[in-house]
N, CA, C and O atoms as a Tripos MOL2 file, in Angstrom:
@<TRIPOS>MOLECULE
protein
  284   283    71     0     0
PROTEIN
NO_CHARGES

@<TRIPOS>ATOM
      1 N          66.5900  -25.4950    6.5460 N.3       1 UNK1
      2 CA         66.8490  -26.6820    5.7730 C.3       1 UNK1
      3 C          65.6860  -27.6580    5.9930 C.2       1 UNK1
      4 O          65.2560  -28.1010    7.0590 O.2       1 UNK1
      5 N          65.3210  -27.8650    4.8740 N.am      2 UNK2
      6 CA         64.2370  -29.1890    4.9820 C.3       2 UNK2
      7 C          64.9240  -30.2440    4.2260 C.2       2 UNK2
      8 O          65.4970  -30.3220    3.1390 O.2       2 UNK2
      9 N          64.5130  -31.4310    5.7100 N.am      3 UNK3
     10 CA         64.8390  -33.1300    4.7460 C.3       3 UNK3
     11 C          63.5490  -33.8540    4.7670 C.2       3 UNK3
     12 O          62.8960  -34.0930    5.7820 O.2       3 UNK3
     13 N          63.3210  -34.0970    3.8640 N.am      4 UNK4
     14 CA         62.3460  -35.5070    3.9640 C.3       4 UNK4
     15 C          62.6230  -36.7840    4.9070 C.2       4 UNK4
     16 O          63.7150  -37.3520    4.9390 O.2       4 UNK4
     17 N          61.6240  -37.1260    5.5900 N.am      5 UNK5
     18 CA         61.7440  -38.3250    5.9590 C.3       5 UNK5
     19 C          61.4710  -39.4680    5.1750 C.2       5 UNK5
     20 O          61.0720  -39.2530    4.0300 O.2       5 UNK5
     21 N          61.6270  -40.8520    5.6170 N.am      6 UNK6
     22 CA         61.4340  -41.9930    4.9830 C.3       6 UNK6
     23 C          60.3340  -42.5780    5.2520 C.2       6 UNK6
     24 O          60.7580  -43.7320    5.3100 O.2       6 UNK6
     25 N          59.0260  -42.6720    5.5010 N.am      7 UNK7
     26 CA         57.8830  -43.1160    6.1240 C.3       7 UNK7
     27 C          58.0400  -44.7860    5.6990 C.2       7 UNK7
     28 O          58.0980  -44.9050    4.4750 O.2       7 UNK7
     29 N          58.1080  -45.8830    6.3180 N.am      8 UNK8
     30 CA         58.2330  -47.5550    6.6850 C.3       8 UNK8
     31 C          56.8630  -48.0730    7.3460 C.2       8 UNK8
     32 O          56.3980  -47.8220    8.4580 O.2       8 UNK8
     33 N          56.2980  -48.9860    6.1670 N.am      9 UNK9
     34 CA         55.4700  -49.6240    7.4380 C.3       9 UNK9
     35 C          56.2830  -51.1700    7.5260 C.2       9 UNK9
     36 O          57.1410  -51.8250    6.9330 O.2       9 UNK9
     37 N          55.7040  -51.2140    8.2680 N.am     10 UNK10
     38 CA         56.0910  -53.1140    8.6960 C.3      10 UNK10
     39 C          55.0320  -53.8330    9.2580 C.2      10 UNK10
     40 O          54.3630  -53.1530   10.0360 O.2      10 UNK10
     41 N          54.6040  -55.1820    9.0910 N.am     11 UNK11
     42 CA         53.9470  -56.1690    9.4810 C.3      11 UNK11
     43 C          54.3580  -57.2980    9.8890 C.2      11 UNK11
     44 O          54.4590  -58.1580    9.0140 O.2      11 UNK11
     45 N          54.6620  -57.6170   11.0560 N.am     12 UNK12
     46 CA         55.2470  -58.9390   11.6530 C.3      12 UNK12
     47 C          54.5400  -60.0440   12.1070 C.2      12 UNK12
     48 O          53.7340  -59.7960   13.0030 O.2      12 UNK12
     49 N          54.6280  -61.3000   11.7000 N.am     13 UNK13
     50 CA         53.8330  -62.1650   12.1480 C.3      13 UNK13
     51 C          55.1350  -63.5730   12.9940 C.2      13 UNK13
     52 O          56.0640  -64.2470   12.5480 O.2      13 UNK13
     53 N          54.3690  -63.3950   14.5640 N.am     14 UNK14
     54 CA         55.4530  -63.8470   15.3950 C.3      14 UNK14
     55 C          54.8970  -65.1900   15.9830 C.2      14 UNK14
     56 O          53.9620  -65.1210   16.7810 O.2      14 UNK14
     57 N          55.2850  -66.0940   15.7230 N.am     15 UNK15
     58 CA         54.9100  -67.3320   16.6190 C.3      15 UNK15
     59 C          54.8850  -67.3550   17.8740 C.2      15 UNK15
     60 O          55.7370  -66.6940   18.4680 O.2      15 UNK15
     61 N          54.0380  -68.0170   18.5260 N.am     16 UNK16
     62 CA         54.0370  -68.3550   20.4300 C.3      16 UNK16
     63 C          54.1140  -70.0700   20.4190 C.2      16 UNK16
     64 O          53.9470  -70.8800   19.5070 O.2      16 UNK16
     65 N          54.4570  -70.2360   21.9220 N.am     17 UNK17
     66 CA         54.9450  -71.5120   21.5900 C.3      17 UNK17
     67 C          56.3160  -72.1470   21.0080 C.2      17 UNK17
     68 O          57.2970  -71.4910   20.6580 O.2      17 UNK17
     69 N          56.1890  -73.5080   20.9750 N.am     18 UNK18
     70 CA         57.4030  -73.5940   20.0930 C.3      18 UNK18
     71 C          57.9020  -73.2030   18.8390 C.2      18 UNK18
     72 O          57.1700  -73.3300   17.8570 O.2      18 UNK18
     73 N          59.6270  -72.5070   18.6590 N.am     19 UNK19
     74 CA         60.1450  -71.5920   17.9010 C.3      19 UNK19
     75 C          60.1900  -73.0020   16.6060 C.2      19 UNK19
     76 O          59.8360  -72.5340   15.5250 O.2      19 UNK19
     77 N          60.4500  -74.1690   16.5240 N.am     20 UNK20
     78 CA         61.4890  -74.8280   15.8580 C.3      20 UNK20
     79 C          59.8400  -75.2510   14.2640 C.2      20 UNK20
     80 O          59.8500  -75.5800   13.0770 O.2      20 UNK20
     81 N          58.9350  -74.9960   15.1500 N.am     21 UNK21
     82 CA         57.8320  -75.2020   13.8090 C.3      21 UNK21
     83 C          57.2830  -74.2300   12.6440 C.2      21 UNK21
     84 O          56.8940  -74.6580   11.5570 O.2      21 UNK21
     85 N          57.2980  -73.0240   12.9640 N.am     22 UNK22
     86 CA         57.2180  -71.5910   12.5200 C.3      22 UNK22
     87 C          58.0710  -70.0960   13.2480 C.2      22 UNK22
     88 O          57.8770  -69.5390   14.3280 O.2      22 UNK22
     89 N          59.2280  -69.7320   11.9290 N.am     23 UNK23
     90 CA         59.7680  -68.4870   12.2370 C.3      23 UNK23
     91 C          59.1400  -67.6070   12.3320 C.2      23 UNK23
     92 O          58.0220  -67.6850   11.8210 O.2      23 UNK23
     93 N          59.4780  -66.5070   12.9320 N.am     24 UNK24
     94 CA         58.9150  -65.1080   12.6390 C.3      24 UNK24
     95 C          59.0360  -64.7770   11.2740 C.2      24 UNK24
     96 O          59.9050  -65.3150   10.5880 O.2      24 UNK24
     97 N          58.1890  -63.8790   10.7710 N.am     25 UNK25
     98 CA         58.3010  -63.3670    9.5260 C.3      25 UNK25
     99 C          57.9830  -61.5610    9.4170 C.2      25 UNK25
    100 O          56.9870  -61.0070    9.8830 O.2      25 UNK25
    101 N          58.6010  -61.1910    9.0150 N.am     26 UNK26
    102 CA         58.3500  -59.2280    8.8370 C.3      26 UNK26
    103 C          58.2260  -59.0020    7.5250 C.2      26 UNK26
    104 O          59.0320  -59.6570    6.8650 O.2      26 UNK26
    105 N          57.4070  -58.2130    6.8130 N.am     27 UNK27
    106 CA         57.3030  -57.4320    5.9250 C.3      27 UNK27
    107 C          57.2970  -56.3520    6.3140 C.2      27 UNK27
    108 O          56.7450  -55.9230    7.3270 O.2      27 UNK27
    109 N          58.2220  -55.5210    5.1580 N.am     28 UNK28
    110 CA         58.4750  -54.2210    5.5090 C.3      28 UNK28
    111 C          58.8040  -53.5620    4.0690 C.2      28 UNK28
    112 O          59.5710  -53.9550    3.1900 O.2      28 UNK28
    113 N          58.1410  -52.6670    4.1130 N.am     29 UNK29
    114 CA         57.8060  -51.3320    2.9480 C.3      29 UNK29
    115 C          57.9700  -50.2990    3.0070 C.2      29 UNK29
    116 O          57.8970  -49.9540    4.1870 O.2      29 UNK29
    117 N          58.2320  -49.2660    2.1810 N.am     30 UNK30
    118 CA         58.2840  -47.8170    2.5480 C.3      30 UNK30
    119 C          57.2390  -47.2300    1.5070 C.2      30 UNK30
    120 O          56.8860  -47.8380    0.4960 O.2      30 UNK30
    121 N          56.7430  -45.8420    1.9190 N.am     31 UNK31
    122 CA         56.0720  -45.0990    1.4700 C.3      31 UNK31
    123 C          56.2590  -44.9340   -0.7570 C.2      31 UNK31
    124 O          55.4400  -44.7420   -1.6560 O.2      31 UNK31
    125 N          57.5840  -45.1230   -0.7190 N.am     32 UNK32
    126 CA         58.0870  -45.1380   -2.2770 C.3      32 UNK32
    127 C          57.3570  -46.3190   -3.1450 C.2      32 UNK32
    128 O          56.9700  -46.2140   -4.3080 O.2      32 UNK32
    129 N          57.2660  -47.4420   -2.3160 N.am     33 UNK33
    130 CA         56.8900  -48.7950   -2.7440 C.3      33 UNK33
    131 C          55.2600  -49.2030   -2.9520 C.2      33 UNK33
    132 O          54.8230  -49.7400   -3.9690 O.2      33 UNK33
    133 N          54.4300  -48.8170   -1.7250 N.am     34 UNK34
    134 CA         53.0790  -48.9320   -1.5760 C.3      34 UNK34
    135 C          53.1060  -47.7980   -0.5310 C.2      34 UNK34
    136 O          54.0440  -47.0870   -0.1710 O.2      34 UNK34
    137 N          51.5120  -47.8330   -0.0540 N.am     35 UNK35
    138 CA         51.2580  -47.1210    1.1920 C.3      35 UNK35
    139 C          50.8940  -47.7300    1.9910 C.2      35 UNK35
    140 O          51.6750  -48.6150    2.3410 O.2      35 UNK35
    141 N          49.5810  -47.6450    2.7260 N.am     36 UNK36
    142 CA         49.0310  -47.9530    3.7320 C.3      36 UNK36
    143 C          47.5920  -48.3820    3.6440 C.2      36 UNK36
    144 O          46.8060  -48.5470    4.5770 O.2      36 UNK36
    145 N          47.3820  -48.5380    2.3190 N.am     37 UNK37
    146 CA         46.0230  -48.7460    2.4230 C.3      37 UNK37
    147 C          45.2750  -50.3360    1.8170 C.2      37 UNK37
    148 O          45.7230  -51.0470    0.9170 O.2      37 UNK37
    149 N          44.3150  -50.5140    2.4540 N.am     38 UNK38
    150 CA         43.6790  -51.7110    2.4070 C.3      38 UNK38
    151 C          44.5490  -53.3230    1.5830 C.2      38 UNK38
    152 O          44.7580  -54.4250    2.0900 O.2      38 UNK38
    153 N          44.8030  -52.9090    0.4660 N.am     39 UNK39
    154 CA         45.6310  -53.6300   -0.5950 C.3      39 UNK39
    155 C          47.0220  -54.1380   -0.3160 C.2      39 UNK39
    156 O          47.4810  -55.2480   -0.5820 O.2      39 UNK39
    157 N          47.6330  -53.0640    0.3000 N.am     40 UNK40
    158 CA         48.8260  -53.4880    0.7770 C.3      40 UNK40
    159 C          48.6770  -54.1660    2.2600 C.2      40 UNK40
    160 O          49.5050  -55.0330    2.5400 O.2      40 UNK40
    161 N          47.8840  -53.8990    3.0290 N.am     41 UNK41
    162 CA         47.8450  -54.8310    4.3080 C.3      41 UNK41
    163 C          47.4280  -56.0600    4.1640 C.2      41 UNK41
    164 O          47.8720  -56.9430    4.8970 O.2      41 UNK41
    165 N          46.3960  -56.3490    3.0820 N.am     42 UNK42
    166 CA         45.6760  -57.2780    2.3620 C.3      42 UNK42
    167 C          47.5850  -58.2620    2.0930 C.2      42 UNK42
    168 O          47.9990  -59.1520    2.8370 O.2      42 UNK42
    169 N          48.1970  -57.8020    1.0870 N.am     43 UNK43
    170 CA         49.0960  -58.1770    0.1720 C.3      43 UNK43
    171 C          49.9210  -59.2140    1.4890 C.2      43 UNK43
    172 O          50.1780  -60.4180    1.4800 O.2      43 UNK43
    173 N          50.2030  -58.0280    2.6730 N.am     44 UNK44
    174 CA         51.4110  -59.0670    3.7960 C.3      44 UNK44
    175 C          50.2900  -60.2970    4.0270 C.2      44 UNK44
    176 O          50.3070  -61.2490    3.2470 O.2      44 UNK44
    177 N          49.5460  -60.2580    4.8650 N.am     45 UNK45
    178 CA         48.5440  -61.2870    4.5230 C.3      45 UNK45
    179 C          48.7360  -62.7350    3.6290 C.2      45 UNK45
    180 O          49.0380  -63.8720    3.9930 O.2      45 UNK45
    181 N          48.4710  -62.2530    2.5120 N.am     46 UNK46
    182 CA         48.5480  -62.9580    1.5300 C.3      46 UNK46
    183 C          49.9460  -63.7760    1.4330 C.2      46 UNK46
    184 O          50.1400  -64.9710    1.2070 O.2      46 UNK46
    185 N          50.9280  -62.6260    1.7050 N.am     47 UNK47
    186 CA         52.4510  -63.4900    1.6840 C.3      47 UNK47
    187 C          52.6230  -64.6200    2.4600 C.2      47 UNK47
    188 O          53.0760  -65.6910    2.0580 O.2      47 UNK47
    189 N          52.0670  -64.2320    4.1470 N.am     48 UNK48
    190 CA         52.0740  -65.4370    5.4870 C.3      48 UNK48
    191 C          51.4630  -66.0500    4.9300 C.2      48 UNK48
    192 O          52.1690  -67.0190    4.6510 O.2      48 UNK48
    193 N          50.0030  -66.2540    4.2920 N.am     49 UNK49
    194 CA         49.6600  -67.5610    3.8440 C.3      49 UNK49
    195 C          49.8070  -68.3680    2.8910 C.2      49 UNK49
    196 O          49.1340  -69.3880    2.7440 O.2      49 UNK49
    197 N          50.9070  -67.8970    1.9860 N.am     50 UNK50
    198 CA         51.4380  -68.7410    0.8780 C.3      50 UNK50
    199 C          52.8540  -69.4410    2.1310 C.2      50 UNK50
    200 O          53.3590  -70.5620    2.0750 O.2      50 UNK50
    201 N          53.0210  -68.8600    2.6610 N.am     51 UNK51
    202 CA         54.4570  -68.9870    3.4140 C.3      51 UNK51
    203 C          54.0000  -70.6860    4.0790 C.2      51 UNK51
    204 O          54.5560  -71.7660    3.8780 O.2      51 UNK51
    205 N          52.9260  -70.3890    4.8140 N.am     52 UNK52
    206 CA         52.0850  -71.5040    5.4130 C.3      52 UNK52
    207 C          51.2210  -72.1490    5.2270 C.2      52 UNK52
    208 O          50.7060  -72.7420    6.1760 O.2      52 UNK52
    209 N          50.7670  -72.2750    4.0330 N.am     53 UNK53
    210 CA         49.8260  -72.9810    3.2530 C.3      53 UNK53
    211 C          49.4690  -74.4390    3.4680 C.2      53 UNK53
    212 O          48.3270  -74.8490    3.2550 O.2      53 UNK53
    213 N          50.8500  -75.5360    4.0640 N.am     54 UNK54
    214 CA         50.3050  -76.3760    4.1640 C.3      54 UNK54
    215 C          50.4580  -76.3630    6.1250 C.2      54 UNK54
    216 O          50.8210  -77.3210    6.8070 O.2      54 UNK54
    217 N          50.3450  -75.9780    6.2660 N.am     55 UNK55
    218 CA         49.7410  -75.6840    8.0840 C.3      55 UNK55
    219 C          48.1830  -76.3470    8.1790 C.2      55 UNK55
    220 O          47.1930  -75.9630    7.5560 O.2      55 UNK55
    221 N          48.2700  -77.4230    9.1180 N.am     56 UNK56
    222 CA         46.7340  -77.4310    9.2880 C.3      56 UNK56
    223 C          45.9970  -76.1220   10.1430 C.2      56 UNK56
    224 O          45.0150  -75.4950    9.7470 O.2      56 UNK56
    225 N          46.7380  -75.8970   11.4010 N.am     57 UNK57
    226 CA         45.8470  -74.8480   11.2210 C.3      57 UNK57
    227 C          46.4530  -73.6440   11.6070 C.2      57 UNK57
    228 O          47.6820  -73.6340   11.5320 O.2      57 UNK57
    229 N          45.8940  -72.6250   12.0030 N.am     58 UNK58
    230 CA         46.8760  -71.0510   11.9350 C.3      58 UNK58
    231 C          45.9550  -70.1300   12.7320 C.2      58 UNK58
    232 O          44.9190  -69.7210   12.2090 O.2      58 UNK58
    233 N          46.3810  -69.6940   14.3120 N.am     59 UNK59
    234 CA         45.5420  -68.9240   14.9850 C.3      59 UNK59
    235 C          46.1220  -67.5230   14.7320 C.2      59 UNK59
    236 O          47.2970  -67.4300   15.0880 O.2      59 UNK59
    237 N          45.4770  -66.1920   14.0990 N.am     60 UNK60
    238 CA         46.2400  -65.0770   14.1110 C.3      60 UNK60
    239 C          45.6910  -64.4280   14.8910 C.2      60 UNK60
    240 O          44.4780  -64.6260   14.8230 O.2      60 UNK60
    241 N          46.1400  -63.2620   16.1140 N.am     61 UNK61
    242 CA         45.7920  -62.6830   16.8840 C.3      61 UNK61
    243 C          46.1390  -61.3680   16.4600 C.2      61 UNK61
    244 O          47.3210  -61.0650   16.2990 O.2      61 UNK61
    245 N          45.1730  -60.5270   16.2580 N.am     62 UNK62
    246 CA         45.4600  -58.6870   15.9100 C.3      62 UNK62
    247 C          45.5660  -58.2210   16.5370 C.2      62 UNK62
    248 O          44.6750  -58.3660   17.3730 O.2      62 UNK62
    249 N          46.6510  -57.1860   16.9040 N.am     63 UNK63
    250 CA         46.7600  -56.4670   18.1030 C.3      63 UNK63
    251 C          47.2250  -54.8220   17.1580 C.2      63 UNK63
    252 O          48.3630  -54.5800   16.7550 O.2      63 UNK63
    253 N          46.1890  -54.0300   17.0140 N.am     64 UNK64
    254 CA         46.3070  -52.9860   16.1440 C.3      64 UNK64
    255 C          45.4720  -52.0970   17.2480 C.2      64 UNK64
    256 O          44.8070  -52.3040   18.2630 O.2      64 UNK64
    257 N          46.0190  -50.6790   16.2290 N.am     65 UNK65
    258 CA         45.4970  -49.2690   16.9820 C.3      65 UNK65
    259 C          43.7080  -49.2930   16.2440 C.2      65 UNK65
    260 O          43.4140  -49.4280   15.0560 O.2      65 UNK65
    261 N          42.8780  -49.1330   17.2910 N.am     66 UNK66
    262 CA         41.3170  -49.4360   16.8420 C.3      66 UNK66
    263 C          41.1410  -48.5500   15.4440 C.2      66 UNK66
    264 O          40.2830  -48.6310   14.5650 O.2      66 UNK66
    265 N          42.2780  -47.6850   15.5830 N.am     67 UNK67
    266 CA         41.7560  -46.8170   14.1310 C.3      67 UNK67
    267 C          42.0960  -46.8600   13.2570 C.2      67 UNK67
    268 O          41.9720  -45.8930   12.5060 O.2      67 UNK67
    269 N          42.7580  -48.0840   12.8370 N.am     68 UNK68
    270 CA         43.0580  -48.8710   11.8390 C.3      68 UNK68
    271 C          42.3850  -49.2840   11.2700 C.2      68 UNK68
    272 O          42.3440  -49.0810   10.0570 O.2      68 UNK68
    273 N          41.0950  -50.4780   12.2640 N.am     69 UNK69
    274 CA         40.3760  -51.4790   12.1210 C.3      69 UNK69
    275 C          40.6690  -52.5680   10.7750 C.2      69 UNK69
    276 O          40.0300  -52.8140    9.7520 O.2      69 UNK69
    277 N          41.7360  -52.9810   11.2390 N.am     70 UNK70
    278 CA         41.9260  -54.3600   10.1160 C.3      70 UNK70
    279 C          41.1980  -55.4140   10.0500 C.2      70 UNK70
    280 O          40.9440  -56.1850    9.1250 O.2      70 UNK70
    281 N          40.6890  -55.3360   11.8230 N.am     71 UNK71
    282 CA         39.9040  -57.0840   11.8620 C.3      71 UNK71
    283 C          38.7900  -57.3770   11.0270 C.2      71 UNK71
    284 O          38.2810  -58.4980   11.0480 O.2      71 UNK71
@<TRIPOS>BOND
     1     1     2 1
     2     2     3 1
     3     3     4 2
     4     3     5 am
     5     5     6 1
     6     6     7 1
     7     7     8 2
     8     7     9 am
     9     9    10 1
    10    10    11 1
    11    11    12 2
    12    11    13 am
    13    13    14 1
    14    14    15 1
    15    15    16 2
    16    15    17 am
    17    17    18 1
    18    18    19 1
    19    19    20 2
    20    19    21 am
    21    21    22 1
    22    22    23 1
    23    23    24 2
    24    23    25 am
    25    25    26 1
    26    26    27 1
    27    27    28 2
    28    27    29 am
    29    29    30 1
    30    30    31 1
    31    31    32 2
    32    31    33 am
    33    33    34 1
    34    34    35 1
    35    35    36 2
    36    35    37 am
    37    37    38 1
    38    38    39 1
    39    39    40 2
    40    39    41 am
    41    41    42 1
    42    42    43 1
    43    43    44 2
    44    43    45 am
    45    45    46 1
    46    46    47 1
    47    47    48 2
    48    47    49 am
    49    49    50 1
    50    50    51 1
    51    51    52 2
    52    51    53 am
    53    53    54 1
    54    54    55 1
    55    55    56 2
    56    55    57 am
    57    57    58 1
    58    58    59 1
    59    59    60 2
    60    59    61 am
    61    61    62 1
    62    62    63 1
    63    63    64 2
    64    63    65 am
    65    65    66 1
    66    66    67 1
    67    67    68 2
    68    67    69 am
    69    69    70 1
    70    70    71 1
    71    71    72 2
    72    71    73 am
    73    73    74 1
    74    74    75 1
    75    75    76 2
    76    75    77 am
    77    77    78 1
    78    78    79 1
    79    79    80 2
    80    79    81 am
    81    81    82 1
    82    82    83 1
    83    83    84 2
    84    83    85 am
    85    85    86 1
    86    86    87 1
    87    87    88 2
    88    87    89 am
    89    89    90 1
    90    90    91 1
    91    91    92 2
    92    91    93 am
    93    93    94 1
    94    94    95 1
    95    95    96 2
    96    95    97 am
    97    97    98 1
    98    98    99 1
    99    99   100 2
   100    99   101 am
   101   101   102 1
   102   102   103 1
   103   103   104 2
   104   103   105 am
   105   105   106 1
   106   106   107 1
   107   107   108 2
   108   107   109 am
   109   109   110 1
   110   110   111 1
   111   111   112 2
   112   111   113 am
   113   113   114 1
   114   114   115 1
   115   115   116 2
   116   115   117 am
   117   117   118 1
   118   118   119 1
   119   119   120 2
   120   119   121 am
   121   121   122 1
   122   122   123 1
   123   123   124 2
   124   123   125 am
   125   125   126 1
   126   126   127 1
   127   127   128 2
   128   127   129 am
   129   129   130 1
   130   130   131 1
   131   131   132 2
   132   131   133 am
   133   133   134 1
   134   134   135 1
   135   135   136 2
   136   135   137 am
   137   137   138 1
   138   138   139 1
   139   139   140 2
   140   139   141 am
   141   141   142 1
   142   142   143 1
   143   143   144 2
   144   143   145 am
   145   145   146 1
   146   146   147 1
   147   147   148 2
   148   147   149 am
   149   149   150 1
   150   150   151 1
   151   151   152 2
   152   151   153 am
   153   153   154 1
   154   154   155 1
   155   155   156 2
   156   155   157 am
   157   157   158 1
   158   158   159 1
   159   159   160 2
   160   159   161 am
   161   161   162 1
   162   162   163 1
   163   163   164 2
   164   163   165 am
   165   165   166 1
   166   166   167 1
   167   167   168 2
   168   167   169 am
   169   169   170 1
   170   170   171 1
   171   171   172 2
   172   171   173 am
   173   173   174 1
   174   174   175 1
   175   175   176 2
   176   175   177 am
   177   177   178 1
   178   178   179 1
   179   179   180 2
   180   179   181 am
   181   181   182 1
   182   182   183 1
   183   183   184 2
   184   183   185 am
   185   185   186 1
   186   186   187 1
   187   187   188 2
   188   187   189 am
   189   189   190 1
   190   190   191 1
   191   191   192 2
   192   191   193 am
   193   193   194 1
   194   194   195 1
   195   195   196 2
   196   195   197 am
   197   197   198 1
   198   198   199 1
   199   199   200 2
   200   199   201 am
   201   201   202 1
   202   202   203 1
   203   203   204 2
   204   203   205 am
   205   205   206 1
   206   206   207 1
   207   207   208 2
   208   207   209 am
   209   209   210 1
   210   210   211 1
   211   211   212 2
   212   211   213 am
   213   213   214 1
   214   214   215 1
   215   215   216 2
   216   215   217 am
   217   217   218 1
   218   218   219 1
   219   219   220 2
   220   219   221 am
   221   221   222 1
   222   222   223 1
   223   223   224 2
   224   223   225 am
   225   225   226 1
   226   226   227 1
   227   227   228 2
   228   227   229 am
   229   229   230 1
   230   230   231 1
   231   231   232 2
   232   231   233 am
   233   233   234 1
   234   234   235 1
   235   235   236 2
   236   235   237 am
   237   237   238 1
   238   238   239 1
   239   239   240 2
   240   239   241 am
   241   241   242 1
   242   242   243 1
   243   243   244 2
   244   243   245 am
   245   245   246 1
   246   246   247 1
   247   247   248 2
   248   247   249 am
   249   249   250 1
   250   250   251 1
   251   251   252 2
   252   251   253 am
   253   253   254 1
   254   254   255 1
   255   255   256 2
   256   255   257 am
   257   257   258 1
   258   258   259 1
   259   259   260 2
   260   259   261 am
   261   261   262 1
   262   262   263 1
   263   263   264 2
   264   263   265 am
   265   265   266 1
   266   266   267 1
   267   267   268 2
   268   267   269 am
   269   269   270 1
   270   270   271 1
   271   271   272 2
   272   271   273 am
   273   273   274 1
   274   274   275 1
   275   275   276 2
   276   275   277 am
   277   277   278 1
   278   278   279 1
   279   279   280 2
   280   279   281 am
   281   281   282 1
   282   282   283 1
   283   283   284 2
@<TRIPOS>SUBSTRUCTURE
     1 UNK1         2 RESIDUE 1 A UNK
     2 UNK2         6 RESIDUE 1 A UNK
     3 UNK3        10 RESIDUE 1 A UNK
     4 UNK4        14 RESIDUE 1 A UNK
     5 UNK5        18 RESIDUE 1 A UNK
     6 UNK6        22 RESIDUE 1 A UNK
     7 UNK7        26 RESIDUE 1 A UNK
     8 UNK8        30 RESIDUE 1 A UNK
     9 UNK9        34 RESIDUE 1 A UNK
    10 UNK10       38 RESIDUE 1 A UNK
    11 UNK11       42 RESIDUE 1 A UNK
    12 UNK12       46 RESIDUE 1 A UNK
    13 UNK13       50 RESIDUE 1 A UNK
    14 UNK14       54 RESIDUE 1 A UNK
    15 UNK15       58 RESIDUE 1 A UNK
    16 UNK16       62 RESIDUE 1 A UNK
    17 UNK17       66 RESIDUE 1 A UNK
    18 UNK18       70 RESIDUE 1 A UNK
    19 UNK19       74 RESIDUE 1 A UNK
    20 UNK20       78 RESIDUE 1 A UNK
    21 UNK21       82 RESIDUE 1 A UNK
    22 UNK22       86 RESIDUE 1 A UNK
    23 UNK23       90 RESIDUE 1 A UNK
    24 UNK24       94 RESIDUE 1 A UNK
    25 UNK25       98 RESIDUE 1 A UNK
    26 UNK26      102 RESIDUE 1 A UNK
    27 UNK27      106 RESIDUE 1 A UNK
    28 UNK28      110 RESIDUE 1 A UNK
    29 UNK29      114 RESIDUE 1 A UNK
    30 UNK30      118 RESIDUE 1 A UNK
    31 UNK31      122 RESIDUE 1 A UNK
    32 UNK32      126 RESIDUE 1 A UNK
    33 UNK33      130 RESIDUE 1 A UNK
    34 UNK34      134 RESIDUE 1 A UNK
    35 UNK35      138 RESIDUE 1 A UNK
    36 UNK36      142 RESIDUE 1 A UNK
    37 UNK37      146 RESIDUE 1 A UNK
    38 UNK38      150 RESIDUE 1 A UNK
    39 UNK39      154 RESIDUE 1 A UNK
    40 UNK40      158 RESIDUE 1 A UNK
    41 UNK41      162 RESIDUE 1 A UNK
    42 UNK42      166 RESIDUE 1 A UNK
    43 UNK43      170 RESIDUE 1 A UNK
    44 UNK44      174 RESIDUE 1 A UNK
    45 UNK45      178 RESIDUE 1 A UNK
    46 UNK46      182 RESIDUE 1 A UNK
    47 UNK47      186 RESIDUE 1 A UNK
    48 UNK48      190 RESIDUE 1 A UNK
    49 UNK49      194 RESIDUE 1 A UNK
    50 UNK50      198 RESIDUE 1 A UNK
    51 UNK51      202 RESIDUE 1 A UNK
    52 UNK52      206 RESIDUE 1 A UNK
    53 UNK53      210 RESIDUE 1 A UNK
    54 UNK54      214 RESIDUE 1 A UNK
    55 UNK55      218 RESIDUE 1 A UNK
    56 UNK56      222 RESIDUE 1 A UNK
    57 UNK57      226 RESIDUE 1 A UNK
    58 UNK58      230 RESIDUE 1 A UNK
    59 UNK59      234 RESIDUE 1 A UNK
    60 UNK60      238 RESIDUE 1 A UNK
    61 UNK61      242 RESIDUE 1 A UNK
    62 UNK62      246 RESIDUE 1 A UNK
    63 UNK63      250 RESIDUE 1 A UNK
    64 UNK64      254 RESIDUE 1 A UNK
    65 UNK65      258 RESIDUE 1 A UNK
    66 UNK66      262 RESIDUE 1 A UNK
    67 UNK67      266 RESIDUE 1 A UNK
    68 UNK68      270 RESIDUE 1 A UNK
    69 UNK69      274 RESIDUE 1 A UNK
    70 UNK70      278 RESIDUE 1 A UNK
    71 UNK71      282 RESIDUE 1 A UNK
């Protein structure tokens, strides 16, 4: 018997510091929707900074597998 799996990515962007000024936020996708490539990592991106737009300012820290290379 063969099943398919569901392949999910997700992108979370988590505040440090105090909770009460910025929530956490997750995007999350599956393989059906987009994939994995440049455009769609681009896209979560794009969402956090409409989310926070009027933020003066916004430190993001990447913590990815080097063989990704998003930075």
């Amino acid at each position: 018997m063969f099943t398919r799996r569901i392949i999910s990515f997700n992108e979370s962007f988590v505040p440090l510091g105090d909770k009460g000024i910025c929530h956490p936020m997750a995007v999350l996708w599956y393989e059906g929707v987009a994939g994995r490539k440049k455009e769609e990592i681009i896209s979560t991106f794009h969402k956090f900074f409409l989310e926070h737009r009027d933020k003066k300012k916004i430190t993001l820290w990447l913590d990815n597998c080097s063989a990704q290379n998003k930075n």
